[in-house]
N, C-alpha and C positions, 0 to 999 in steps of 0.2 A: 483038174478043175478047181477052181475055187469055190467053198461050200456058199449059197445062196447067203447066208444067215450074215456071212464076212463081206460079202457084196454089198445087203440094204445097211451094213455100220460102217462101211466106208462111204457109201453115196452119203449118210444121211450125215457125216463127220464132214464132207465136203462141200455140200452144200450149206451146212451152219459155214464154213468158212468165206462162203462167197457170199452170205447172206451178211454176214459180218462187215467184208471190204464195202458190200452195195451199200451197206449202210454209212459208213464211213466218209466215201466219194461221198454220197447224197448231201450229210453235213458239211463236207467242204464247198461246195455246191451251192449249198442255199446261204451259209454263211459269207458267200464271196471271197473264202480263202484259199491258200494254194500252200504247199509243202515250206516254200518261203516266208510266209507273208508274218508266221508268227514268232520270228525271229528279231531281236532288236534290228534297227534301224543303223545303217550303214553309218560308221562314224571314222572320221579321216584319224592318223595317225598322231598327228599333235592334241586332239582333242581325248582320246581314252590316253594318253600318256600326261597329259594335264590331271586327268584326275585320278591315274593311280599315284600320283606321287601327291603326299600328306600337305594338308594346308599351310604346312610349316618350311617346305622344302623346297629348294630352290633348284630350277632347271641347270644339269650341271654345263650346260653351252657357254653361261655366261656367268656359273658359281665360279667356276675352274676352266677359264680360257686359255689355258694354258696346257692342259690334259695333263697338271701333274697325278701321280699313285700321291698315297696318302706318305708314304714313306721317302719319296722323295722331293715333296713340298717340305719336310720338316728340315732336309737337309740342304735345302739349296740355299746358295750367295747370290748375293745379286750386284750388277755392277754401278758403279756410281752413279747419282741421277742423270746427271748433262750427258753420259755413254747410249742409255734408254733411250733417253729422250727424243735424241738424234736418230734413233731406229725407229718410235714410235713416228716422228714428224715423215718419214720418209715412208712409212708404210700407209701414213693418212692419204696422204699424196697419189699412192701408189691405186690406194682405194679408191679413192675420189676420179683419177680420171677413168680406170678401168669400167665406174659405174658411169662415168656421163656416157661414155661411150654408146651405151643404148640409151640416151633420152629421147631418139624422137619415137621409140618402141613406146613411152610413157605419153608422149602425145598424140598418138596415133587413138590411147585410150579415152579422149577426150574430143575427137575428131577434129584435132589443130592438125594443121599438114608439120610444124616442124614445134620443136620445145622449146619455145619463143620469148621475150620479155612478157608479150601480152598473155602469153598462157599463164605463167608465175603473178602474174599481176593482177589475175583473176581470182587469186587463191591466196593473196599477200596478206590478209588482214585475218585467214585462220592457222591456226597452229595446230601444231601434234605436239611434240616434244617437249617446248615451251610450257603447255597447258599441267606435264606432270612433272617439270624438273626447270621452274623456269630461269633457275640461277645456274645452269647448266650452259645453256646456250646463251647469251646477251641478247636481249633486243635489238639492242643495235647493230646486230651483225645480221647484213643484208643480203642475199644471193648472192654469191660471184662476185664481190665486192671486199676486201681486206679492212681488218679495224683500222685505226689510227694507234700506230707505234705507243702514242704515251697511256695508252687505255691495257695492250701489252705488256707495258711494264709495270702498270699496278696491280694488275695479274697477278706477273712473275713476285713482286715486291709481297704478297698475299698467297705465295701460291700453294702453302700449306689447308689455307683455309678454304679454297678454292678446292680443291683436286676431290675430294669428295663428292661433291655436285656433281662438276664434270664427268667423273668416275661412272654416279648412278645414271646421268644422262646415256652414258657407251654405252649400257646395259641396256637401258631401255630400247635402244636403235636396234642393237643386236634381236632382242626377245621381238620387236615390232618385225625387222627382217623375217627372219625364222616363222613369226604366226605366220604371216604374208606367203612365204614359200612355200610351208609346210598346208597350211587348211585349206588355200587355193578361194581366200575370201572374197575374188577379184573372179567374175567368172572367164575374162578376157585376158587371163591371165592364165587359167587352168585350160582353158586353149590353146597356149602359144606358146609350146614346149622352149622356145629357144630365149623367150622373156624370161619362162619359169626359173629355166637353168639360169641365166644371171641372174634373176635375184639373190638365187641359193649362191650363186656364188661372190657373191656381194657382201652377203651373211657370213661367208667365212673370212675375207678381206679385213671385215670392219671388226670379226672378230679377234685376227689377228692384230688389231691394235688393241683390243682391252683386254690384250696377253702381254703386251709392253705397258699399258696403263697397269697393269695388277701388280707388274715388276716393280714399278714405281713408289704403289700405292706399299707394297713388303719393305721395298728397301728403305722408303721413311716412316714405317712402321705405324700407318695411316688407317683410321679404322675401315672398314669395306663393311659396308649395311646389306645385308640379302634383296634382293629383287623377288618377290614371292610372285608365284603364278595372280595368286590373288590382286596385286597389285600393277597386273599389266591390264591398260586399259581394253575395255572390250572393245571389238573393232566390227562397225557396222560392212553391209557386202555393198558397198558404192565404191565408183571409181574414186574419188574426192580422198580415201583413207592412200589408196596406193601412190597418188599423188603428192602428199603430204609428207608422206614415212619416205618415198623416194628425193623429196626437195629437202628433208630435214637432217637427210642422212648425206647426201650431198654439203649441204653448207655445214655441217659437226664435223666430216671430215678438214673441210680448207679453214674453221678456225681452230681443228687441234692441229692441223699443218703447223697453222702458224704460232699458237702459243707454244707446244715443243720445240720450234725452230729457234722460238728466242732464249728457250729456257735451255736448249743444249751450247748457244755464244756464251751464256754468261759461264759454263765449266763448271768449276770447282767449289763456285764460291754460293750457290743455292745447293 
C-alpha cells in the first residue's frame, strides 16, 4: 500500500498541475487566442526571401540567368554577337507565342469572352514597363504590330548605347513574372493552377533570353547595372497589374524578336 502522507503530495502536486493548465485555457479563452494565433502571420515564399536577402543584393533569377558557378562565369568565351543574337531572336519568338497561347486565360480575368483589340484598348494608354525603363521599350511599338525597318537600323546603328536599357528592361519583365507567380498577387490567378503554371513558365522562357542578352551584354563587355529588390516596383492585388506585366511581356518579347533578327543579317560587321 502506499503510505497516506505520499498520496495527499501526489493529489496535492496534481492538482496544482491541473489548476495550472485551467488557468492557462482560461487566458487563452478570454484573450481570444489559440496555440496558432501567436505566431507571425503566414508569408508566401518570394516575400521572406525578399527580405532575407540584404538591400544591396540582387535576386540571382535575373543576377545570373544563366546559372553560371562563380568559377565558371570567370572562364567562359562567348560566341560572336550576330551567333547570339540569332538564338536570342529565336527564343524571343519562342517566348512570345508559347505565352500568347493562353491569352484568353488573361481575358477571361477581366470578363471579356476572348483577348480582343477592344480589351488591349482599354488598357492602351497605362504602362508597366515603360513607366520604370521607358528607353527600354519604344513608344512607338504597339501590340502585335512590327516597328518600321529604318527605326531598326538606327537601333542597330546605336546598338551599343541601346543594349543597356534594353537589358534592364528583360530584368524587370523577368523580376514582374516571378513576383506575379511566386506571391499569387492576382487572387484568380492563385486559383487557377494551370494559369499559375504558365506564368511560371513564361518566367523561365523569357528568362532564357536574358541568358542570351547577358551573353551579349559579356561578349561586348557592356556594363550590367543590378536590379535591386528595392527597385522593383510594388505591385497592387488588382487584375489591371496582371494585365499589363502580361501585354508588356508579350510585345518586349516580338520587338527583341525583331531587333536581334536584324542585328544577327548584319553578321560580322556589329
Amino acid at each position: 500500500m502506499v503510505p497516506a502522507k505520499i498520496k495527499r503530495s501526489f493529489y496535492r502536486d496534481f492538482s496544482g498541475y491541473v489548476n495550472v493548465c485551467a488557468a492557462v485555457c482560461l487566458l487563452l479563452l478570454v484573450g481570444g487566442l489559440s496555440p496558432r494565433s501567436s505566431a507571425a502571420p503566414h508569408r508566401n515564399r518570394a516575400s521572406m526571401e525578399r527580405q532575407r536577402r540584404a538591400a544591396d543584393e540582387e535576386n540571382g533569377l535575373w543576377a545570373n540567368p544563366c546559372d553560371y558557378s562563380d568559377s565558371s562565369a570567370d572562364q567562359t568565351t562567348y560566341s560572336p554577337t550576330h551567333v547570339i543574337a540569332l538564338k536570342l531572336a529565336k527564343q524571343a519568338l519562342f517566348a512570345y507565342n508559347k505565352a500568347y497561347n493562353y491569352s484568353e486565360k488573361f481575358a477571361k480575368l477581366h470578363t471579356f469572352p476572348n483577348f480582343s483589340a477592344q480589351l488591349l484598348r482599354n488598357w492602351e494608354t497605362q504602362d508597366w514597363l515603360r513607366k520604370t525603363y521607358a528607353d527600354a521599350l519604344p513608344k512607338e511599338k504597339v501590340f502585335n504590330k512590327k516597328m518600321p525597318d529604318e527605326y531598326i537600323e538606327e537601333v542597330i546603328a546605336n546598338i551599343d548605347q541601346k543594349l543597356p536599357s534594353m537589358y534592364m528592361g528583360l530584368k524587370m519583365v523577368v523580376a514582374g513574372l516571378y513576383t506575379f507567380s511566386q506571391e499569387g498577387l492576382n487572387y484568380n490567378v492563385a486559383n487557377d493552377d494551370v494559369l499559375k503554371e504558365n506564368i511560371t513558365r513564361t518566367m523561365h522562357d523569357v528568362r532564357a533570353v536574358l541568358c542570351y542578352f547577358n551573353e551579349i551584354m559579356n561578349a561586348r563587355n557592356l556594363e550590367i547595372r543590378p536590379l535591386l529588390d528595392k527597385d522593383v516596383p510594388s505591385f497592387t492585388n488588382d487584375n489591371s497589374f496582371g494585365l499589363l506585366l502580361y501585354r508588356d511581356t508579350l510585345n518586349y518579347m516580338d520587338y527583341l524578336e525583331q531587333v536581334f533578327s536584324k542585328l544577327a543579317e548584319k553578321g560580322s560587321k556589329v
